[in-house]
mmCIF file of the N, C-alpha and C atoms, coordinates in Angstrom:
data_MODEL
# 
_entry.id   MODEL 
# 
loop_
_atom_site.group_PDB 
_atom_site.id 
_atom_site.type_symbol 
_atom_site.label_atom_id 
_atom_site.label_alt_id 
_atom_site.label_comp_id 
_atom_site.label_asym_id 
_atom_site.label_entity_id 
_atom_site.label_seq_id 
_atom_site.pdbx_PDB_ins_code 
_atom_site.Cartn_x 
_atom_site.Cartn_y 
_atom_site.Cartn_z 
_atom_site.occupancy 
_atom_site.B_iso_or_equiv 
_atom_site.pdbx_formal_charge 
_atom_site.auth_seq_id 
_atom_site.auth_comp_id 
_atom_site.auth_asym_id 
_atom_site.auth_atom_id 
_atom_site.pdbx_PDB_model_num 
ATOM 1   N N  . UNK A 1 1  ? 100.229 105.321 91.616  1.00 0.00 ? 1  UNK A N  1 
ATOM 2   C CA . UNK A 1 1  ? 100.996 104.243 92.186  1.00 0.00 ? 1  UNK A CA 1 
ATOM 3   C C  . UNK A 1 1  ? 100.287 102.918 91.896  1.00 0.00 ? 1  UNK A C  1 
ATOM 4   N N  . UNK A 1 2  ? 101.527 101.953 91.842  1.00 0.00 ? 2  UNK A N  1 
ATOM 5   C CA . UNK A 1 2  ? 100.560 100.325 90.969  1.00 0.00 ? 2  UNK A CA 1 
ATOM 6   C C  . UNK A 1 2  ? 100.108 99.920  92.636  1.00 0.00 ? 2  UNK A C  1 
ATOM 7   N N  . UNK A 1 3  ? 99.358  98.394  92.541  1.00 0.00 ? 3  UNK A N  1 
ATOM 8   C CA . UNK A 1 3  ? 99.341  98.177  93.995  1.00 0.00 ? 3  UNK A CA 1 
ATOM 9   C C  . UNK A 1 3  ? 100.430 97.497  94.020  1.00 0.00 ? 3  UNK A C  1 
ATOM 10  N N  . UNK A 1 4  ? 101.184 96.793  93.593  1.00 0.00 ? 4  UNK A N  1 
ATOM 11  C CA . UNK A 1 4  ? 102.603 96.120  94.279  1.00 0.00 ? 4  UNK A CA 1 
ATOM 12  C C  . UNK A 1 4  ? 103.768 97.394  94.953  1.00 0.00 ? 4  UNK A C  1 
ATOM 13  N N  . UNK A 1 5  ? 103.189 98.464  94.446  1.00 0.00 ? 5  UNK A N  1 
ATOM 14  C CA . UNK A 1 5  ? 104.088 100.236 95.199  1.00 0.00 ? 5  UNK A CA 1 
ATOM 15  C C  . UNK A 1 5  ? 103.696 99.758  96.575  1.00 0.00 ? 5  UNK A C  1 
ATOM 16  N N  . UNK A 1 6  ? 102.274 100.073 96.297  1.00 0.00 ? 6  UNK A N  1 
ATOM 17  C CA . UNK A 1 6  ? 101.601 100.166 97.468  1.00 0.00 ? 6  UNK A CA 1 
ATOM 18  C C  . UNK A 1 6  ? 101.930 98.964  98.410  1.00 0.00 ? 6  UNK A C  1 
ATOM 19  N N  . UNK A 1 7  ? 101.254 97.755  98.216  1.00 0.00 ? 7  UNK A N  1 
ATOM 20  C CA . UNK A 1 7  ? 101.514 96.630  99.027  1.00 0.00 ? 7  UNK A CA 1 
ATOM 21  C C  . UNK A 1 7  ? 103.197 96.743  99.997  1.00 0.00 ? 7  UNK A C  1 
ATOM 22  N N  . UNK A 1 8  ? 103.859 97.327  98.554  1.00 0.00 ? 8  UNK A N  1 
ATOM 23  C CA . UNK A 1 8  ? 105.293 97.215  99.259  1.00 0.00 ? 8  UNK A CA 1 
ATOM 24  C C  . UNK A 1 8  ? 105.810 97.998  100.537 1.00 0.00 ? 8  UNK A C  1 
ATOM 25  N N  . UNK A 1 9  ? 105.079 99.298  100.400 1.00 0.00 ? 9  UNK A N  1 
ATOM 26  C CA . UNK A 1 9  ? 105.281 100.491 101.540 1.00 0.00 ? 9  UNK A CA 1 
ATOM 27  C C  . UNK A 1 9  ? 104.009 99.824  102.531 1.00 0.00 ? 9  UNK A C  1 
ATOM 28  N N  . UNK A 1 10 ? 102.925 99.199  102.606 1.00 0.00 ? 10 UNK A N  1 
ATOM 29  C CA . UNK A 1 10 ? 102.645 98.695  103.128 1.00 0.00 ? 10 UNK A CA 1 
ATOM 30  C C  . UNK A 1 10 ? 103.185 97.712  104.228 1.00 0.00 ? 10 UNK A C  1 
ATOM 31  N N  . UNK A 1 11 ? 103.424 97.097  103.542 1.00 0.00 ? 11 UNK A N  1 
ATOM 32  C CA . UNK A 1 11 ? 104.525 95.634  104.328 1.00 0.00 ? 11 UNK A CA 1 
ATOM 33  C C  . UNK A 1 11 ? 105.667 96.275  104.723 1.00 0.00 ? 11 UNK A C  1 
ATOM 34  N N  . UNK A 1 12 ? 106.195 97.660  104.333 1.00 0.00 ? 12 UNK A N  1 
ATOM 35  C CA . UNK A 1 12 ? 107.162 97.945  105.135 1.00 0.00 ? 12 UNK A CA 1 
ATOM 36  C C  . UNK A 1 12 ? 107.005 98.908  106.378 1.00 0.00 ? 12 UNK A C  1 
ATOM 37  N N  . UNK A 1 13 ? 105.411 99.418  106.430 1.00 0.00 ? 13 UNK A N  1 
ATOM 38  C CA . UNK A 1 13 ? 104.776 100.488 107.248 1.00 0.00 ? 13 UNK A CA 1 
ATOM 39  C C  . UNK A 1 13 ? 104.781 99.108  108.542 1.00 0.00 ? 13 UNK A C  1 
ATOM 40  N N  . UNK A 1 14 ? 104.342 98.256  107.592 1.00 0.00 ? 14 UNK A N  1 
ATOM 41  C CA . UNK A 1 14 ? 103.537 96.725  109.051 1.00 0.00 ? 14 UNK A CA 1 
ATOM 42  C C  . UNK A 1 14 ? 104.905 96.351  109.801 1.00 0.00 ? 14 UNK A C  1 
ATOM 43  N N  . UNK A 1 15 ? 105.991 96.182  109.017 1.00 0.00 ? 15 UNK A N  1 
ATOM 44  C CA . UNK A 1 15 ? 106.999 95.814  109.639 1.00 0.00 ? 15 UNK A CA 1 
ATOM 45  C C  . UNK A 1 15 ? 107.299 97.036  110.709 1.00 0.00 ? 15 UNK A C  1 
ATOM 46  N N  . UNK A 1 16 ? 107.285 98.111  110.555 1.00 0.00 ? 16 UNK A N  1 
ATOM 47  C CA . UNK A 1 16 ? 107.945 99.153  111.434 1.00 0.00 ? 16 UNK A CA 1 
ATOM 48  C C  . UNK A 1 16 ? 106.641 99.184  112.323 1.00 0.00 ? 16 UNK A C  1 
ATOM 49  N N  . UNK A 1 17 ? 105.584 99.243  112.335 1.00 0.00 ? 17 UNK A N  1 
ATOM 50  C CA . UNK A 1 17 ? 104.798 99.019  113.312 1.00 0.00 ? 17 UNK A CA 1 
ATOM 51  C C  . UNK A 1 17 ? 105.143 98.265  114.511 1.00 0.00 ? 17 UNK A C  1 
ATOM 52  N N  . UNK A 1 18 ? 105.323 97.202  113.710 1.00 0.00 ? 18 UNK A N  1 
ATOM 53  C CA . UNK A 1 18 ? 105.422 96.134  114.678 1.00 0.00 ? 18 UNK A CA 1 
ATOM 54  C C  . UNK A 1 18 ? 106.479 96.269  116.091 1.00 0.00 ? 18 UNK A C  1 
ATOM 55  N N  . UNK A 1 19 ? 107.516 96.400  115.226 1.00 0.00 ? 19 UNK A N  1 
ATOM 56  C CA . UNK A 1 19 ? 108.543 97.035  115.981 1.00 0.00 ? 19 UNK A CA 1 
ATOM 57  C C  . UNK A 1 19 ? 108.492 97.623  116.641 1.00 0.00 ? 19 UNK A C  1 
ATOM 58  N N  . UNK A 1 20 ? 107.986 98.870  116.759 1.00 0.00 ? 20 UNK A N  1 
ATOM 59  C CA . UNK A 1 20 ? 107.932 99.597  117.601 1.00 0.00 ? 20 UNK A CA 1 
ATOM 60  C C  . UNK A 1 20 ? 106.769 99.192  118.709 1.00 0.00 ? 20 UNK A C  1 
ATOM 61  N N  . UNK A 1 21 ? 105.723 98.505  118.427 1.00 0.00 ? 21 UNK A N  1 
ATOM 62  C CA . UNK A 1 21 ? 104.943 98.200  119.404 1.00 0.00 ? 21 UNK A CA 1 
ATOM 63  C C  . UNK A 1 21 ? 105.876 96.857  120.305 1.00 0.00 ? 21 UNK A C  1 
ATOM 64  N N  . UNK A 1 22 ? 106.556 96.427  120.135 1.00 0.00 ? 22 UNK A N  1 
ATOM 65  C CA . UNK A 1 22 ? 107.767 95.995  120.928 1.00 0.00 ? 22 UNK A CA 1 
ATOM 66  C C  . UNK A 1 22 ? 108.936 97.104  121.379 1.00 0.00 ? 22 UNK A C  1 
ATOM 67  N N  . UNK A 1 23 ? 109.053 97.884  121.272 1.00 0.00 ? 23 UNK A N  1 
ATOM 68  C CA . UNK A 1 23 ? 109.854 98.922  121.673 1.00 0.00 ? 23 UNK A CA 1 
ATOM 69  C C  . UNK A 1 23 ? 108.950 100.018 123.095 1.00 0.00 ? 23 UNK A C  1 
ATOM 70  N N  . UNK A 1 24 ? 107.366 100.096 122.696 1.00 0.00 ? 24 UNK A N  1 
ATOM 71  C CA . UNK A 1 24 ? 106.686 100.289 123.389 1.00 0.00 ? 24 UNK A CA 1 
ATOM 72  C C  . UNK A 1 24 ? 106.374 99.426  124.676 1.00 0.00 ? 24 UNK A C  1 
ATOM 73  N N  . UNK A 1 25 ? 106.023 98.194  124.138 1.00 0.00 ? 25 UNK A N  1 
ATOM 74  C CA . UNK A 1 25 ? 105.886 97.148  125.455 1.00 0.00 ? 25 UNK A CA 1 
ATOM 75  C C  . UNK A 1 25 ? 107.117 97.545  126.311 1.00 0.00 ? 25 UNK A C  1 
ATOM 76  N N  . UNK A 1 26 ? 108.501 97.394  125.843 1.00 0.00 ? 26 UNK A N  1 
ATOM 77  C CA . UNK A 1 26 ? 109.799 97.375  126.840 1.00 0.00 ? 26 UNK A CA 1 
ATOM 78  C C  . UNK A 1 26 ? 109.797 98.560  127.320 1.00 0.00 ? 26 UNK A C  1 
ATOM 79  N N  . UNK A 1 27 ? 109.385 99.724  126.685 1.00 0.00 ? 27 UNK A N  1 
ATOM 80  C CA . UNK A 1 27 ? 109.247 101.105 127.781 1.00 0.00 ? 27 UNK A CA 1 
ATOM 81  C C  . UNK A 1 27 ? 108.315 100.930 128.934 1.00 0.00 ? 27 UNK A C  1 
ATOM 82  N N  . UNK A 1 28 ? 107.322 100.208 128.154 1.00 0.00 ? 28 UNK A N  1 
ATOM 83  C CA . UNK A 1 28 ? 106.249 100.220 129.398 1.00 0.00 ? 28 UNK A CA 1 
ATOM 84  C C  . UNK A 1 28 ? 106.740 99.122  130.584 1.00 0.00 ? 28 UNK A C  1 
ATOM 85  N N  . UNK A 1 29 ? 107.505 98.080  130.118 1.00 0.00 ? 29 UNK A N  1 
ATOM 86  C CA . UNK A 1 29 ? 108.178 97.279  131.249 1.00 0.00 ? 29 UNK A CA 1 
ATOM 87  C C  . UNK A 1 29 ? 108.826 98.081  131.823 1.00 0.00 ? 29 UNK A C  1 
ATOM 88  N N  . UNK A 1 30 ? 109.704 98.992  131.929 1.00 0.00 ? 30 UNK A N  1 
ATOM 89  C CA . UNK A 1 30 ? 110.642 99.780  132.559 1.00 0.00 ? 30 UNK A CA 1 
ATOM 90  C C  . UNK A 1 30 ? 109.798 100.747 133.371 1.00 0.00 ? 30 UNK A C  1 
ATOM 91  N N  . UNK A 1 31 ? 108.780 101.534 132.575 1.00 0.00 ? 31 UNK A N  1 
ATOM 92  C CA . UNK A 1 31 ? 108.037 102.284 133.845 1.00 0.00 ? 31 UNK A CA 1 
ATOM 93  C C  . UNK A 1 31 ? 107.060 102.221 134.531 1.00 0.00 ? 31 UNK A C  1 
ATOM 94  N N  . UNK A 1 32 ? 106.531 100.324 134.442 1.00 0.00 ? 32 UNK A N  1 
ATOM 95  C CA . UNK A 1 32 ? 105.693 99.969  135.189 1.00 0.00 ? 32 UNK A CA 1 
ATOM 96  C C  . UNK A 1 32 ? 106.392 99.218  136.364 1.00 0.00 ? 32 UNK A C  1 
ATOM 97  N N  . UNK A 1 33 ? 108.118 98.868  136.081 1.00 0.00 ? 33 UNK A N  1 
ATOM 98  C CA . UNK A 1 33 ? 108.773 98.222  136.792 1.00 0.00 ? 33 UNK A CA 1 
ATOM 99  C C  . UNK A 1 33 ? 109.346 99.152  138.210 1.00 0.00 ? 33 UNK A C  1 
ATOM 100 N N  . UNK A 1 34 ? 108.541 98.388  139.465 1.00 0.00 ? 34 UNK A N  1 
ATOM 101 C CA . UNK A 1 34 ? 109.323 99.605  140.452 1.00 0.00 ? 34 UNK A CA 1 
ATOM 102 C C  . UNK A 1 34 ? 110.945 99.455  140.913 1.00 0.00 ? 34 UNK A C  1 
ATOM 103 N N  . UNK A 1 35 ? 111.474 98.077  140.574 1.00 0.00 ? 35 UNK A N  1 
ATOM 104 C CA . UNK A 1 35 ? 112.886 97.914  140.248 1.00 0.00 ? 35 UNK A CA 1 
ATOM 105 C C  . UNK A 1 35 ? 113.346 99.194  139.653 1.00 0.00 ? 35 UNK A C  1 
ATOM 106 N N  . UNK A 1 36 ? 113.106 99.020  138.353 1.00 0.00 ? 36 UNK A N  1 
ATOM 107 C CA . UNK A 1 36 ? 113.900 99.860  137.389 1.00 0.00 ? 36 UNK A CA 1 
ATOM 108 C C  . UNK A 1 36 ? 113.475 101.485 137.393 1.00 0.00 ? 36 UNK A C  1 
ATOM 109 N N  . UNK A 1 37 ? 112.037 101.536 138.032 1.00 0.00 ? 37 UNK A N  1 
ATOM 110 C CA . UNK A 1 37 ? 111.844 102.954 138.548 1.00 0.00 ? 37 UNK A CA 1 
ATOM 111 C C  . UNK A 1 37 ? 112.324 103.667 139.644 1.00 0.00 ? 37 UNK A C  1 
ATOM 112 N N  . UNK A 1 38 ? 112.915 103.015 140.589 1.00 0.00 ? 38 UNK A N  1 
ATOM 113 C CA . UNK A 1 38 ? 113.950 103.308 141.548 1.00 0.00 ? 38 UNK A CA 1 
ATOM 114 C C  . UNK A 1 38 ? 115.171 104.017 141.157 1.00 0.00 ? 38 UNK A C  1 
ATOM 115 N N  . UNK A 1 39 ? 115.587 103.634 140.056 1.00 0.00 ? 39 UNK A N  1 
ATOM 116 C CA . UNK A 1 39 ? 117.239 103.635 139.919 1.00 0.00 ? 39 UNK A CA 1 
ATOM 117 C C  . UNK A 1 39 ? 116.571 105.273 138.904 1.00 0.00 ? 39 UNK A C  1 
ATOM 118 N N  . UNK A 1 40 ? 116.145 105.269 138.349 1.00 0.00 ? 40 UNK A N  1 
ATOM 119 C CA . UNK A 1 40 ? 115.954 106.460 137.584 1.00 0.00 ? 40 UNK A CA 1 
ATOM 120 C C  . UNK A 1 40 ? 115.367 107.784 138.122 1.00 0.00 ? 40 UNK A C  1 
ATOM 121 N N  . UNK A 1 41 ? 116.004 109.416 137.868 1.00 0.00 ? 41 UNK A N  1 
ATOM 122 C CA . UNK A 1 41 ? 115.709 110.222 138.428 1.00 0.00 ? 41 UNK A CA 1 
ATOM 123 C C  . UNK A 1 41 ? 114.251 110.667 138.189 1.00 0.00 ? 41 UNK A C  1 
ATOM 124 N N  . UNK A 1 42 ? 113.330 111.693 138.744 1.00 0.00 ? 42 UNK A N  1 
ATOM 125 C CA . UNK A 1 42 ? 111.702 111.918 138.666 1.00 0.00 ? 42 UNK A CA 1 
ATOM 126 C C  . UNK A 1 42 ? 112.049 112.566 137.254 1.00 0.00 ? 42 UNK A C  1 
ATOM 127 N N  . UNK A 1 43 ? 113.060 113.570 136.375 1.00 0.00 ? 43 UNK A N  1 
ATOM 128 C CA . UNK A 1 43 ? 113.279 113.499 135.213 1.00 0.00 ? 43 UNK A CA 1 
ATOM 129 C C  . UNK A 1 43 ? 113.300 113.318 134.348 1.00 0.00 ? 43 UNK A C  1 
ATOM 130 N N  . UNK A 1 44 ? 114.270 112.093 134.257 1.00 0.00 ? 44 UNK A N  1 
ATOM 131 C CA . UNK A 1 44 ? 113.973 110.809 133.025 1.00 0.00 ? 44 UNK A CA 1 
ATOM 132 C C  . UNK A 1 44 ? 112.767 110.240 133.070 1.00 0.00 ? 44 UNK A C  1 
ATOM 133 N N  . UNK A 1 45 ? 112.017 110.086 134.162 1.00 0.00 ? 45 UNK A N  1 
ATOM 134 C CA . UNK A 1 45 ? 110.746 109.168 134.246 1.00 0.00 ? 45 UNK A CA 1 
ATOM 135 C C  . UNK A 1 45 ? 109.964 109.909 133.608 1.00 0.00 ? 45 UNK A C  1 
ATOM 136 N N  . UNK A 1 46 ? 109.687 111.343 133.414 1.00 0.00 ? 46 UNK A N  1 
ATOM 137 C CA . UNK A 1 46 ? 108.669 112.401 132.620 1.00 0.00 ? 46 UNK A CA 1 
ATOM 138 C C  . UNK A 1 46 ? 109.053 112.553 131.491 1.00 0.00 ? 46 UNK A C  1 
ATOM 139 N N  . UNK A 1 47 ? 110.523 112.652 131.017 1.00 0.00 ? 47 UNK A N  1 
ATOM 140 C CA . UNK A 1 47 ? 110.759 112.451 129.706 1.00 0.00 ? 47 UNK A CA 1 
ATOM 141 C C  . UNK A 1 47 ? 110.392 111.008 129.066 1.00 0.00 ? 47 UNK A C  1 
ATOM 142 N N  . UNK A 1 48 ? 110.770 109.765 129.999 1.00 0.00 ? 48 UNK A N  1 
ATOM 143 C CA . UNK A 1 48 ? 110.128 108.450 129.348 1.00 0.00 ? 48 UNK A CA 1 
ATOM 144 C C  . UNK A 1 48 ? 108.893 108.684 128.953 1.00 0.00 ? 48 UNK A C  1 
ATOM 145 N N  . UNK A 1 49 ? 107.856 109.413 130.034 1.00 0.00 ? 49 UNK A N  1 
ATOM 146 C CA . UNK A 1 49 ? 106.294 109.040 129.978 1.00 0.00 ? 49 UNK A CA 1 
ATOM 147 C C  . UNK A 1 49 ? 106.136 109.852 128.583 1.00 0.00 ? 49 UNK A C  1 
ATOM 148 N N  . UNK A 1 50 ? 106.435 111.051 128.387 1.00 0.00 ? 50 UNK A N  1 
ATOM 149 C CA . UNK A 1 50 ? 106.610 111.702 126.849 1.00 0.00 ? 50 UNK A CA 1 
ATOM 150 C C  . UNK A 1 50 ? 106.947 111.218 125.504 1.00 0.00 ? 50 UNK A C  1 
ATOM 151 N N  . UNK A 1 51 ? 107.944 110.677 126.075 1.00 0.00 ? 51 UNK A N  1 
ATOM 152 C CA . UNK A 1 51 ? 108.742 109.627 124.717 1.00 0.00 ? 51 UNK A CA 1 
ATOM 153 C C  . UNK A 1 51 ? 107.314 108.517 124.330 1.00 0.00 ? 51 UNK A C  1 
ATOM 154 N N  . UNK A 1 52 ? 107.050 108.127 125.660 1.00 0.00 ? 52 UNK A N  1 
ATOM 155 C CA . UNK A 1 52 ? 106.054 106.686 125.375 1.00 0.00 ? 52 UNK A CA 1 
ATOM 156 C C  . UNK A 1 52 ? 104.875 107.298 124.853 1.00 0.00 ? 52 UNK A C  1 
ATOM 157 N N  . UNK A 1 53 ? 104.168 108.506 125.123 1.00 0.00 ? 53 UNK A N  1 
ATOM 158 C CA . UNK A 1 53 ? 103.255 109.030 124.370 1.00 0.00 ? 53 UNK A CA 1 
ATOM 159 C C  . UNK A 1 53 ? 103.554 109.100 123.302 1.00 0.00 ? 53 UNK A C  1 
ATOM 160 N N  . UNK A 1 54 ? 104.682 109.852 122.729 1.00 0.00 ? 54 UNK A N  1 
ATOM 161 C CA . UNK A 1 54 ? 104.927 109.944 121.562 1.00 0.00 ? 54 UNK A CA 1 
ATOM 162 C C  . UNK A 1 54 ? 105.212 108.651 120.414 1.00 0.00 ? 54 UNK A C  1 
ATOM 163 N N  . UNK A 1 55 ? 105.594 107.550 120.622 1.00 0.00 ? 55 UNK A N  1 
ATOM 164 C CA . UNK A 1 55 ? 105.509 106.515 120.087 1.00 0.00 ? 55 UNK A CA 1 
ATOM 165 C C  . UNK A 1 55 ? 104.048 106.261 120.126 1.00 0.00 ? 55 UNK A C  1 
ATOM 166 N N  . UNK A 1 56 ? 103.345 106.114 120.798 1.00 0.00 ? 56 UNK A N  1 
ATOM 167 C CA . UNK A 1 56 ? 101.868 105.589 120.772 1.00 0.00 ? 56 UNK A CA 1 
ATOM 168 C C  . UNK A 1 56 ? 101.330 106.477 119.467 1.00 0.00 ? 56 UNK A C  1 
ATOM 169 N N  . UNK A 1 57 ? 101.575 107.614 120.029 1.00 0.00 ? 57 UNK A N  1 
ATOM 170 C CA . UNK A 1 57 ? 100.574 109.099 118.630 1.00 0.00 ? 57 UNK A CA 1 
ATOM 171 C C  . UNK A 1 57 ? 101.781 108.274 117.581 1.00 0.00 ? 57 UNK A C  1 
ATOM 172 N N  . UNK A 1 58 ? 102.950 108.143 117.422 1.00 0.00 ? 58 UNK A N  1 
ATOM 173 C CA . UNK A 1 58 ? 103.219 107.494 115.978 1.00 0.00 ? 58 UNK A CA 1 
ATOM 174 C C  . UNK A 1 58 ? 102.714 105.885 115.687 1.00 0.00 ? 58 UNK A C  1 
ATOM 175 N N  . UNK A 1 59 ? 102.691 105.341 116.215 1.00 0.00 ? 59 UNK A N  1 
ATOM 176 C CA . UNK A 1 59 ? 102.449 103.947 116.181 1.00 0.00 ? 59 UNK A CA 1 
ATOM 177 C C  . UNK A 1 59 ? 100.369 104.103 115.530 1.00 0.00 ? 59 UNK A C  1 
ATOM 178 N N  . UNK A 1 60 ? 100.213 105.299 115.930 1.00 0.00 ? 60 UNK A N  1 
ATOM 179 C CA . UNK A 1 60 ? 98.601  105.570 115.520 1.00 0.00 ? 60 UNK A CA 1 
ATOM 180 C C  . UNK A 1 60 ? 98.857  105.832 114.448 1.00 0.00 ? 60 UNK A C  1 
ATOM 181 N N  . UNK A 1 61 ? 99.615  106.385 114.222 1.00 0.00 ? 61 UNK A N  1 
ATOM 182 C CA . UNK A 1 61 ? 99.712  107.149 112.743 1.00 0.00 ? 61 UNK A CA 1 
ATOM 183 C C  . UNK A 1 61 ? 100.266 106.358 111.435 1.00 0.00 ? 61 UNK A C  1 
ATOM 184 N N  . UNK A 1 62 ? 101.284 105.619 111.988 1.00 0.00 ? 62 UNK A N  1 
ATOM 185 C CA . UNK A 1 62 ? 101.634 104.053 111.175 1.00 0.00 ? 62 UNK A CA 1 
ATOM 186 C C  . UNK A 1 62 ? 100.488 102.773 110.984 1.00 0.00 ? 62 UNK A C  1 
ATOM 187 N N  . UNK A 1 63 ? 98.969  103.014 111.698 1.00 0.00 ? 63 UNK A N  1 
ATOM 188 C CA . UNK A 1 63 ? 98.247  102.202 111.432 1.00 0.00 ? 63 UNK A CA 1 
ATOM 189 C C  . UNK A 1 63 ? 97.323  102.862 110.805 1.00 0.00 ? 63 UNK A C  1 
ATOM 190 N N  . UNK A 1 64 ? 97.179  104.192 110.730 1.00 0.00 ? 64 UNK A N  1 
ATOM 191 C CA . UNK A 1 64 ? 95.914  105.017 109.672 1.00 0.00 ? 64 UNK A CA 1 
ATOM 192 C C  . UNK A 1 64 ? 96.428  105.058 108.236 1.00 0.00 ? 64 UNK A C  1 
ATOM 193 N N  . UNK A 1 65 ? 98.070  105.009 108.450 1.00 0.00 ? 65 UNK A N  1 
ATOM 194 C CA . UNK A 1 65 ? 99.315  104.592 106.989 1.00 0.00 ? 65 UNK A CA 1 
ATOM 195 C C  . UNK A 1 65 ? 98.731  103.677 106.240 1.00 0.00 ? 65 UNK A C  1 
ATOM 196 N N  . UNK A 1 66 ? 98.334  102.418 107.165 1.00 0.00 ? 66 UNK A N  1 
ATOM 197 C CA . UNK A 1 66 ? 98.662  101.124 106.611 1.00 0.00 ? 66 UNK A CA 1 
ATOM 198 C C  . UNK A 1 66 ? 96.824  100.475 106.314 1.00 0.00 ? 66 UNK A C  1 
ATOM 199 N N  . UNK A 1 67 ? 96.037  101.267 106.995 1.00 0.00 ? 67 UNK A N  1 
ATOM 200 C CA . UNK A 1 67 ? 94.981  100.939 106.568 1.00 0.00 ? 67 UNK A CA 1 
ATOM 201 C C  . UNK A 1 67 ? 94.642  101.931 105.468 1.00 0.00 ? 67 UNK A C  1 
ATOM 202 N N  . UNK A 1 68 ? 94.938  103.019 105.182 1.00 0.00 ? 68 UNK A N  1 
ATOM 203 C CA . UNK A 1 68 ? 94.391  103.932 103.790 1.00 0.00 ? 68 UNK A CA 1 
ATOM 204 C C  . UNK A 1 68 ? 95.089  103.171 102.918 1.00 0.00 ? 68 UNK A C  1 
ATOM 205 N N  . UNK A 1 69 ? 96.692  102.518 103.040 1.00 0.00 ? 69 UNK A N  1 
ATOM 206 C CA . UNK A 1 69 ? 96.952  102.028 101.876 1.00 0.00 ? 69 UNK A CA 1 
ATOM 207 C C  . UNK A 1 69 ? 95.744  100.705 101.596 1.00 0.00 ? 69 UNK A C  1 
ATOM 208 N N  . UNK A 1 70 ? 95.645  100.283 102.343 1.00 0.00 ? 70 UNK A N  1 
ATOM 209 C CA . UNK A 1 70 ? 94.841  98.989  102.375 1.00 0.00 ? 70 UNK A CA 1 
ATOM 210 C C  . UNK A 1 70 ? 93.217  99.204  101.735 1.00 0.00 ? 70 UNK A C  1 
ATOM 211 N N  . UNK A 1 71 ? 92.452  100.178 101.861 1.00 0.00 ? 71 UNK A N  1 
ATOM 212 C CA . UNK A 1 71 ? 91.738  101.233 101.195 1.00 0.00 ? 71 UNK A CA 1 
ATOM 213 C C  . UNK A 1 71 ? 92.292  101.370 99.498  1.00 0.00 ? 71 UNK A C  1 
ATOM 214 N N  . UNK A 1 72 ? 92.909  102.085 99.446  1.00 0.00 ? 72 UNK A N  1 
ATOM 215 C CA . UNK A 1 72 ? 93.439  102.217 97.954  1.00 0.00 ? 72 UNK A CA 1 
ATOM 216 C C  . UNK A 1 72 ? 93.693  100.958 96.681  1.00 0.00 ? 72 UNK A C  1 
ATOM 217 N N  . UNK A 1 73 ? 94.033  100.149 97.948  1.00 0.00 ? 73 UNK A N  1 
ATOM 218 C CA . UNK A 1 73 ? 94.320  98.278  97.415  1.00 0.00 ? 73 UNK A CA 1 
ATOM 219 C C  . UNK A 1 73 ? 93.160  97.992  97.181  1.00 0.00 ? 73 UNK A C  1 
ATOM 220 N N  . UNK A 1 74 ? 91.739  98.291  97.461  1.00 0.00 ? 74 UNK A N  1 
ATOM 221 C CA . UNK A 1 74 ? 90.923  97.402  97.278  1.00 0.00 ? 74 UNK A CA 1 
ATOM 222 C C  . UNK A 1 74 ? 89.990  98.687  96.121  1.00 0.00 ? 74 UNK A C  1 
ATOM 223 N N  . UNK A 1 75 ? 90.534  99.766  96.281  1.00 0.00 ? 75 UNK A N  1 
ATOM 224 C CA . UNK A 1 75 ? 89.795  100.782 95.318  1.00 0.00 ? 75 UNK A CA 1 
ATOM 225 C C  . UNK A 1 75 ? 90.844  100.522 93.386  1.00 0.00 ? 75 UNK A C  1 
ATOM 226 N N  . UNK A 1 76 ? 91.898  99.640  94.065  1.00 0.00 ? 76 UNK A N  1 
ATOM 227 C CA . UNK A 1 76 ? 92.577  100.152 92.543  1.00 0.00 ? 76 UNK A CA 1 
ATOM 228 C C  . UNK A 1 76 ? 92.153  98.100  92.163  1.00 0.00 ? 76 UNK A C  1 
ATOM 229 N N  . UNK A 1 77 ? 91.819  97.260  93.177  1.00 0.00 ? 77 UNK A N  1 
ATOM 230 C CA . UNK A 1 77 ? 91.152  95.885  92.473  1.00 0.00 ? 77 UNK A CA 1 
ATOM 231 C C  . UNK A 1 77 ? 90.131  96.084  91.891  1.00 0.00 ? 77 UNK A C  1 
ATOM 232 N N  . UNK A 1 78 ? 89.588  97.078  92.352  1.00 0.00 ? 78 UNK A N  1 
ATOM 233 C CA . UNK A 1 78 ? 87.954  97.069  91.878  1.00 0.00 ? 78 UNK A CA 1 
ATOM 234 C C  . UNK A 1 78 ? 87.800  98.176  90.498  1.00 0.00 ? 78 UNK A C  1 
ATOM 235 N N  . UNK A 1 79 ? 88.663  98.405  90.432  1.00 0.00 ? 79 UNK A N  1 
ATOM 236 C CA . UNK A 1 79 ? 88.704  99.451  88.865  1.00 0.00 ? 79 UNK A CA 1 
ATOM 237 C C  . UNK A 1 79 ? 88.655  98.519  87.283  1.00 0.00 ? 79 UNK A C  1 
# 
């Protein structure tokens, strides 16, 4: 792969990161909120807390993405 491959799945790994670490914040507004934890059954609140783990373990995994590419970028300058 050239690095402009790379850079490119890069910048598109950073973009979806991002995102989702805004998708994360608003979960975590909702189940740190005792408003909005009221209205929801003890249920949904264990499936949220799951869901929100599970974005975090991906959101980890979209930044070990984006730093090996970032690794490879500086192994294919230096060739």
């Amino acid at each position: 792969m050239e690095i402009e491959e790379i850079r490119e799945l890069q910048n598109k790994l950073q973009i979806e990161a991002n995102q989702l670490v805004n998708k994360i914040l608003n979960l975590e507004d909702v189940l740190f909120s005792r408003r909005e934890v009221e209205k929801i059954t003890r249920t949904q609140i264990n499936l949220l807390d799951i869901q929100l783990s599970a974005m975090k373990t991906y959101y980890r995994v979209l930044r070990a993405r984006i730093e090996d590419f970032e690794y490879e970028i500086r192994k294919l300058e230096n060739e």
